[in-house]
Z-matrix of the N, CA and C atoms (Angstrom, degrees):
N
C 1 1.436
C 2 1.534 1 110.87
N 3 1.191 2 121.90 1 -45.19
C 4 1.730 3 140.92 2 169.29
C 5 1.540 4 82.34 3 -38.77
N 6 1.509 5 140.94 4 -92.31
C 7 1.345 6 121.91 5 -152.05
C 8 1.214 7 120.89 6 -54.13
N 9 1.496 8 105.40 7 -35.27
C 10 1.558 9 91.29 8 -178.21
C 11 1.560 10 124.52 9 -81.56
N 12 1.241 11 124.08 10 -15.94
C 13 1.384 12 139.09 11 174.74
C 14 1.825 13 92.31 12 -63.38
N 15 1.489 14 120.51 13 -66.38
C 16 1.570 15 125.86 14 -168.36
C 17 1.749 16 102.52 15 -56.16
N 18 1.158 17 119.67 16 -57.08
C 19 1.322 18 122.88 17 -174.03
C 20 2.088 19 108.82 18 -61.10
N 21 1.481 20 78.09 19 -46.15
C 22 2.358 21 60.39 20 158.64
C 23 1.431 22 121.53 21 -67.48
N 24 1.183 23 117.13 22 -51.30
C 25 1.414 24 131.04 23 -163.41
C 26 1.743 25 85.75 24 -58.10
N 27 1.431 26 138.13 25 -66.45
C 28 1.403 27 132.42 26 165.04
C 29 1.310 28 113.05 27 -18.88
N 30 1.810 29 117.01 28 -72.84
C 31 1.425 30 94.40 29 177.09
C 32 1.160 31 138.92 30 -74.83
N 33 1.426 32 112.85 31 14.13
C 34 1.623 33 119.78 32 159.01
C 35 1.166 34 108.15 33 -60.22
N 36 1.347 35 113.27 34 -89.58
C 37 1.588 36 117.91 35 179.25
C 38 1.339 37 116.86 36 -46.66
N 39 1.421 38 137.13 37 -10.30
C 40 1.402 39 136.86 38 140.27
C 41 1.649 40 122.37 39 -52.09
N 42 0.895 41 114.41 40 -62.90
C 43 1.801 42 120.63 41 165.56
C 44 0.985 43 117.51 42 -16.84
N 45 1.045 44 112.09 43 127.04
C 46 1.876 45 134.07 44 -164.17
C 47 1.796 46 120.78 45 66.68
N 48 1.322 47 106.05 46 4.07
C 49 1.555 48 103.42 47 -172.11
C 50 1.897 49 93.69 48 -127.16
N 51 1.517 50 123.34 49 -22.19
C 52 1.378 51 113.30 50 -173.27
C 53 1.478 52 104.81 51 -44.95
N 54 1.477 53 123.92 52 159.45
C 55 1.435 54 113.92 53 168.60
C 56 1.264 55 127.32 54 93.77
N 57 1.407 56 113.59 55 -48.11
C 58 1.400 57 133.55 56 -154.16
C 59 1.390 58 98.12 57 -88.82
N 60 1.782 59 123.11 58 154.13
C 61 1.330 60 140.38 59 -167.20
C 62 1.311 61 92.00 60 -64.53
N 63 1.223 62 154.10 61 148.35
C 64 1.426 63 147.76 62 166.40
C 65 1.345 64 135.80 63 92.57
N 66 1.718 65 103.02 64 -28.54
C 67 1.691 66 133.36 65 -179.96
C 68 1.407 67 92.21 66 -10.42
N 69 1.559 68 113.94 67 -90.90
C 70 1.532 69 122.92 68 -178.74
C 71 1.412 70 135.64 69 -26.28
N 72 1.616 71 89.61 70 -43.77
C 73 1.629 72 88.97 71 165.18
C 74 1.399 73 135.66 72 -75.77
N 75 1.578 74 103.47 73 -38.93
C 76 1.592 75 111.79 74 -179.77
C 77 1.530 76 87.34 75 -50.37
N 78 1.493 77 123.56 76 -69.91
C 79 1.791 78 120.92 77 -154.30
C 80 1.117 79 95.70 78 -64.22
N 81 1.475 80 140.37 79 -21.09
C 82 1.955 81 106.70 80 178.67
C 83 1.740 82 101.13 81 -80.24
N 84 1.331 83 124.14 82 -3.88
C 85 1.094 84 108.49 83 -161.66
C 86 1.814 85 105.59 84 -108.38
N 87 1.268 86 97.83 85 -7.33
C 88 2.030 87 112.27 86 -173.41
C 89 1.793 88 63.32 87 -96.51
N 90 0.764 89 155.21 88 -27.04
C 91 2.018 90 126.32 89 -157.10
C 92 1.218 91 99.03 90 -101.93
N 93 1.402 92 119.29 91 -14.18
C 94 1.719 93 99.21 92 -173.17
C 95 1.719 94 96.54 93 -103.78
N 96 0.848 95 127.63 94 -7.31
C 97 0.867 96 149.39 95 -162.12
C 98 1.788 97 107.96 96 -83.72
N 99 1.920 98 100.21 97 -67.56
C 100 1.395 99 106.22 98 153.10
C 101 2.014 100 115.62 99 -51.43
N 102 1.335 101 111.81 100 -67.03
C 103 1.250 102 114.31 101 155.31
C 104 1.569 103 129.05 102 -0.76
N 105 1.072 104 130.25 103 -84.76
C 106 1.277 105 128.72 104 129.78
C 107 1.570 106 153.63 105 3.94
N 108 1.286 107 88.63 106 -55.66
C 109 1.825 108 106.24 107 -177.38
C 110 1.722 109 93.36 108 -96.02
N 111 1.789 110 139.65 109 0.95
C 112 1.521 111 123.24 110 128.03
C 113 0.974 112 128.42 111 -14.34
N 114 1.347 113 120.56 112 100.29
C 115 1.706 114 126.90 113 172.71
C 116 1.193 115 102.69 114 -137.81
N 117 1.766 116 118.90 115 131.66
C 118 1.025 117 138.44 116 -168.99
C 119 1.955 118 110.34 117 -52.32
N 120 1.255 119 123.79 118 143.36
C 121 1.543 120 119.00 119 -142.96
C 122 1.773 121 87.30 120 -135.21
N 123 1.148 122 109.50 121 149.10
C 124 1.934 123 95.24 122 171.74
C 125 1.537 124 97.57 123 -100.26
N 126 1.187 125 114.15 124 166.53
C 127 1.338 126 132.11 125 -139.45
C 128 1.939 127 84.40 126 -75.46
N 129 1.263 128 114.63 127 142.09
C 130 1.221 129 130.12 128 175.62
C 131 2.120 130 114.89 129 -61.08
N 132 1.137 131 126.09 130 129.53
C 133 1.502 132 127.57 131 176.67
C 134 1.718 133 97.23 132 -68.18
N 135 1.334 134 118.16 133 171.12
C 136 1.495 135 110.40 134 167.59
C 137 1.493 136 94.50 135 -138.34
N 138 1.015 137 112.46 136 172.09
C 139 1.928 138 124.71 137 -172.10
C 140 1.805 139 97.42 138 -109.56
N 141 1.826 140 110.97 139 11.43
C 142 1.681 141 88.00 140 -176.96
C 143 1.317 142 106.83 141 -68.96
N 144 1.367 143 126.47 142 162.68
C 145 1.493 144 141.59 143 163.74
C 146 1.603 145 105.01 144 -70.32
N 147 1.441 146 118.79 145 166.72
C 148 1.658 147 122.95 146 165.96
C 149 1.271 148 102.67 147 -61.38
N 150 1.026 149 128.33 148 -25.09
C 151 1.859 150 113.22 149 -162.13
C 152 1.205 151 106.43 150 -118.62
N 153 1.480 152 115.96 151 10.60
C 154 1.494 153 110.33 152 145.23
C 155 1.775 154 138.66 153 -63.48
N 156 1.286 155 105.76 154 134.20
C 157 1.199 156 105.10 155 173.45
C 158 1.831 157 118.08 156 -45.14
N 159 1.457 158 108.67 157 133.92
C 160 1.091 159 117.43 158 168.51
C 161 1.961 160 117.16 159 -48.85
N 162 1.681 161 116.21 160 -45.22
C 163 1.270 162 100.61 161 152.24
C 164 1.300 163 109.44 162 -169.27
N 165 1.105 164 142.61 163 -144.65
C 166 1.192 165 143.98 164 -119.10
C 167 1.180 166 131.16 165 -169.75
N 168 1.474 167 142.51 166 105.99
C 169 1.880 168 138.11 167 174.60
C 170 1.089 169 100.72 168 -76.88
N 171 1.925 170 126.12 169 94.84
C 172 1.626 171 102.92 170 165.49
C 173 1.320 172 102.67 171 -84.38
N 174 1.768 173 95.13 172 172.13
C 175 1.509 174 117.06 173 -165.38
C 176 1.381 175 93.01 174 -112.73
N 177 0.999 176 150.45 175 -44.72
C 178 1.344 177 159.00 176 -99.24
C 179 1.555 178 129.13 177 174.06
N 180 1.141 179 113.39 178 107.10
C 181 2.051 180 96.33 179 170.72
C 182 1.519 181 107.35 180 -136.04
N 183 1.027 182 100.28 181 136.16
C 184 1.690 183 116.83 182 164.09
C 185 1.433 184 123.76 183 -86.52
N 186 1.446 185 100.75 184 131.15
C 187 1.316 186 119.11 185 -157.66
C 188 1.887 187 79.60 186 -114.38
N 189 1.596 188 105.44 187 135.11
C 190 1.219 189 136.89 188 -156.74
C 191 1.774 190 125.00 189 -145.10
N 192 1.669 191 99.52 190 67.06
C 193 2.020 192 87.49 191 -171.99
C 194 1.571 193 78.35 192 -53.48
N 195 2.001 194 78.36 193 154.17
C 196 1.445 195 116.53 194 162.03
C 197 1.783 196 106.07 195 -120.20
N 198 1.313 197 117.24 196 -172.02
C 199 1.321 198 121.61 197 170.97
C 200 1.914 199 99.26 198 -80.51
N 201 0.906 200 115.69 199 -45.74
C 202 1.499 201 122.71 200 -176.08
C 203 1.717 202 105.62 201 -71.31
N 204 1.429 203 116.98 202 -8.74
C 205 1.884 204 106.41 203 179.64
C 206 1.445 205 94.63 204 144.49
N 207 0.844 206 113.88 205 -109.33
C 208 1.960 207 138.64 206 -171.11
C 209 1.187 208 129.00 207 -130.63
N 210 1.412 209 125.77 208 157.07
C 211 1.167 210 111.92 209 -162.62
C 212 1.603 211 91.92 210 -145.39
N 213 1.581 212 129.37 211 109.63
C 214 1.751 213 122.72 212 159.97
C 215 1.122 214 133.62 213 -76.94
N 216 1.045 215 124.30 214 125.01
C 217 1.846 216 115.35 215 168.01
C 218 1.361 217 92.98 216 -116.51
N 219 1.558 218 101.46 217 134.12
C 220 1.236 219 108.05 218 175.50
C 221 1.610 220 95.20 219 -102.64
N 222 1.705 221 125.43 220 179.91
C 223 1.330 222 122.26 221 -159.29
C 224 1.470 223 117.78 222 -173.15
N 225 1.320 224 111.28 223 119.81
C 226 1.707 225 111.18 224 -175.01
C 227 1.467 226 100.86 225 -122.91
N 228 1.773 227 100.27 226 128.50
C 229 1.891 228 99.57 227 -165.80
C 230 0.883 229 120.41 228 56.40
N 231 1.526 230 116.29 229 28.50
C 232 1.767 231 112.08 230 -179.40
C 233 1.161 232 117.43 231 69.75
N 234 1.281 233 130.99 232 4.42
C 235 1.669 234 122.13 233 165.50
C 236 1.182 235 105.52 234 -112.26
N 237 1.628 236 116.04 235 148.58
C 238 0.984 237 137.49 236 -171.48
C 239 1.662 238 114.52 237 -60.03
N 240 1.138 239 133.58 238 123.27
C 241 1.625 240 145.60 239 -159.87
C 242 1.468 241 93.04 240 -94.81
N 243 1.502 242 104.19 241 -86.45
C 244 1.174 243 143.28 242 -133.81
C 245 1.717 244 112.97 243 -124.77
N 246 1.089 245 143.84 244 162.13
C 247 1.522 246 127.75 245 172.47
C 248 2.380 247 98.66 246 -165.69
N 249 0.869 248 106.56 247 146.38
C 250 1.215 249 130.02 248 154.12
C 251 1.508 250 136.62 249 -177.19
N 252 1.857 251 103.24 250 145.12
C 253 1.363 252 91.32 251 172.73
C 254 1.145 253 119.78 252 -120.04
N 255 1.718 254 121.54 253 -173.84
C 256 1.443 255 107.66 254 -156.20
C 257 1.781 256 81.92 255 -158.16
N 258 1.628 257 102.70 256 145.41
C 259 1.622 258 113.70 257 -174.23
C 260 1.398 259 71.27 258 -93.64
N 261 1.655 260 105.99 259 168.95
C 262 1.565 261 118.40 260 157.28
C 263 1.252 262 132.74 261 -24.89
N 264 1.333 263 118.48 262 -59.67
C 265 1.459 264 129.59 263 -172.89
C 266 1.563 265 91.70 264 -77.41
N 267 1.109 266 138.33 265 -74.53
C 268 1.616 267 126.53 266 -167.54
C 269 1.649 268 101.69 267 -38.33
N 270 1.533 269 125.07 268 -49.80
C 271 0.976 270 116.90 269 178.92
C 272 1.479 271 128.35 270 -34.31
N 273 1.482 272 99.93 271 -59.04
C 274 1.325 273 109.49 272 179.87
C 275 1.812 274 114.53 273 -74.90
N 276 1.038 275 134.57 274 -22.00
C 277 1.231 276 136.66 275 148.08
C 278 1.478 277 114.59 276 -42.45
N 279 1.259 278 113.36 277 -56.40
C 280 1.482 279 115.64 278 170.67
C 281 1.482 280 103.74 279 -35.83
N 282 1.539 281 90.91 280 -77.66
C 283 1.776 282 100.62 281 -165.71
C 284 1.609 283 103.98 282 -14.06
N 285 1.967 284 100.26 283 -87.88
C 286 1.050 285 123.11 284 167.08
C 287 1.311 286 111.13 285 10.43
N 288 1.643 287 117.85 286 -85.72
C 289 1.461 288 113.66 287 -165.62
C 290 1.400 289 108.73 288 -94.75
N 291 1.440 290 138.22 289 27.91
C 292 1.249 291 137.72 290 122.28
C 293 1.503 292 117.05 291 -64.71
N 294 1.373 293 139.56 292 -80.45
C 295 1.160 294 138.28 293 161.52
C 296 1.602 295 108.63 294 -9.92
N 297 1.531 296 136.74 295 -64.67
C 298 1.203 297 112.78 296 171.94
C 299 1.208 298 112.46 297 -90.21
N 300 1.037 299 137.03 298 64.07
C 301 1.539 300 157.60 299 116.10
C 302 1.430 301 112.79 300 -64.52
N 303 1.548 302 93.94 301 -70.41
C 304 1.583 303 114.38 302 159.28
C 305 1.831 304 126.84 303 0.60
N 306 1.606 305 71.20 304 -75.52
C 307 1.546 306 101.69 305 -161.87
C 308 2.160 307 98.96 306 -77.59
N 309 1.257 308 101.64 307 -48.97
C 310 1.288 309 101.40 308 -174.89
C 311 1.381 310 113.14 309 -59.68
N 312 1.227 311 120.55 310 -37.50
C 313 1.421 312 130.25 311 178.14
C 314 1.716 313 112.70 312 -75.94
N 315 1.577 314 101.08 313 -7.01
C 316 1.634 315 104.96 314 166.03
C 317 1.608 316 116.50 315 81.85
N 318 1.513 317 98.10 316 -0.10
C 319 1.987 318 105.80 317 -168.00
C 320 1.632 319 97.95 318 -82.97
N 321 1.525 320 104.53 319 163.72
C 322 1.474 321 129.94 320 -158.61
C 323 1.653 322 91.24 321 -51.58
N 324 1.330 323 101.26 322 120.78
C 325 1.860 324 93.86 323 166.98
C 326 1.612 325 120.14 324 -89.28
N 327 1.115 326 115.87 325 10.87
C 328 1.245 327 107.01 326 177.80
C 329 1.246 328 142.25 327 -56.75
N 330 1.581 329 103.63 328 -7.54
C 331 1.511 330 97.17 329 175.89
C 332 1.315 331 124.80 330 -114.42
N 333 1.793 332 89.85 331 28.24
C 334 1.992 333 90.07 332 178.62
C 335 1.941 334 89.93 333 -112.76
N 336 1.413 335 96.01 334 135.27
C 337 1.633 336 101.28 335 159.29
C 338 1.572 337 134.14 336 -56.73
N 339 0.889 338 165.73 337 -172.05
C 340 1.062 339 165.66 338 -154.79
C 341 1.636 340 106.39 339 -116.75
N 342 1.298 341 115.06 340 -43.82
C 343 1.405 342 123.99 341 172.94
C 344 1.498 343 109.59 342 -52.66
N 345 0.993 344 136.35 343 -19.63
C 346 1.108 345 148.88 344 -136.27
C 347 1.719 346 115.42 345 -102.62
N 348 1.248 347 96.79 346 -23.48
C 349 1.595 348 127.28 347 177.34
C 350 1.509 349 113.21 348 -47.98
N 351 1.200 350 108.55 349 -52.10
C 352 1.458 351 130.34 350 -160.25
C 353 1.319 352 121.30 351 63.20
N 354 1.146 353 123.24 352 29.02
C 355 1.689 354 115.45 353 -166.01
C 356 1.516 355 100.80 354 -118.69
N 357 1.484 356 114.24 355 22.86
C 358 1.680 357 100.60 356 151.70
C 359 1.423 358 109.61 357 92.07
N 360 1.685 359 146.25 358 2.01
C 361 1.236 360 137.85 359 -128.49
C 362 1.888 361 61.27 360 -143.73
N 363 1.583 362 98.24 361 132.57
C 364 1.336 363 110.36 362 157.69
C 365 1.220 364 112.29 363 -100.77
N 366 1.514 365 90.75 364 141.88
C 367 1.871 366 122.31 365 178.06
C 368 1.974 367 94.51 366 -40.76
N 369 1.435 368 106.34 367 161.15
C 370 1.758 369 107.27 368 179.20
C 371 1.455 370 86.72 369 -160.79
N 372 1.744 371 108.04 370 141.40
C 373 1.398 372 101.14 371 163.31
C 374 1.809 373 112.95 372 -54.21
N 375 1.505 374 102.54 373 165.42
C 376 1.212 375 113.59 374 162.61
C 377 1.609 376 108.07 375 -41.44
N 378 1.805 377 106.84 376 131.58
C 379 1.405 378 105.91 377 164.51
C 380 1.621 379 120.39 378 92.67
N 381 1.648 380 100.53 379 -33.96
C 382 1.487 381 109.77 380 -169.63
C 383 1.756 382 115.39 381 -103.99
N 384 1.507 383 122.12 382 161.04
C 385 1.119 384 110.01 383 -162.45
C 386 1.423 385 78.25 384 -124.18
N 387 1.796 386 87.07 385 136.76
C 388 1.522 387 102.41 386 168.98
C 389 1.605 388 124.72 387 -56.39
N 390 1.780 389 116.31 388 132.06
C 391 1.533 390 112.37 389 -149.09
C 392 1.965 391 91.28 390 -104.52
N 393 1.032 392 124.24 391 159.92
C 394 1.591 393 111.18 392 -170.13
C 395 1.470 394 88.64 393 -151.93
């Protein structure tokens, strides 16, 4: 479920640039960018009740533009669990430190793009070294 939830949320922030002369570059350069603007956060409050379950198998999440970006509900039996939203840049911050989750945990990376990295290294055709 993790890939397919990450690989939409990708072609969100893909939308309007797939295709296009540059696509790759604009998104490595909006990610390092988000990348970057990481600043250490104090640990988030939560709204569970005491007699909530400690956690949860979701089945399901709804993906929700808002005026501010996106909006998740995550969902077990179809009721709402869990919920957050995210402007663009948090989005892609998210990504970010999912992807090295990803990677640290050693699972198939195939479904993060290369842009996606945030570490500043522009995309190059196969073979060729980026010219500056």
């Amino acid at each position: 479920m993790a890939d397919r939830l990450f690989a939409n949320l990708i072609g969100v922030l893909a939308k309007g640039t797939s295709g296009r002369d540059g696509a790759d570059l604009f998104q490595s350069f909006a990610q390092e960018q988000a990348v970057q603007a990481i600043e250490p956060q104090e640990k988030i409050a939560t709204s569970i009740g005491p007699d909530a379950p400690a956690f949860c198998l979701v089945d399901n999440v709804d993906m929700t533009p808002t005026d501010a970006g996106l909006l998740l509900v995550f969902k077990q039996d179809s009721e709402p669990a869990a919920s957050i939203g995210f402007t663009s840049a948090e989005l892609r911050q998210w990504l970010f430190i999912c992807r090295n989750a990803y990677k640290t945990a050693d699972w198939p990376m195939v479904i993060w793009p290369h842009w996606i990295d945030g570490d500043g290294a522009l995309p190059t055709a196969a073979g060729n070294a980026a010219v500056h």
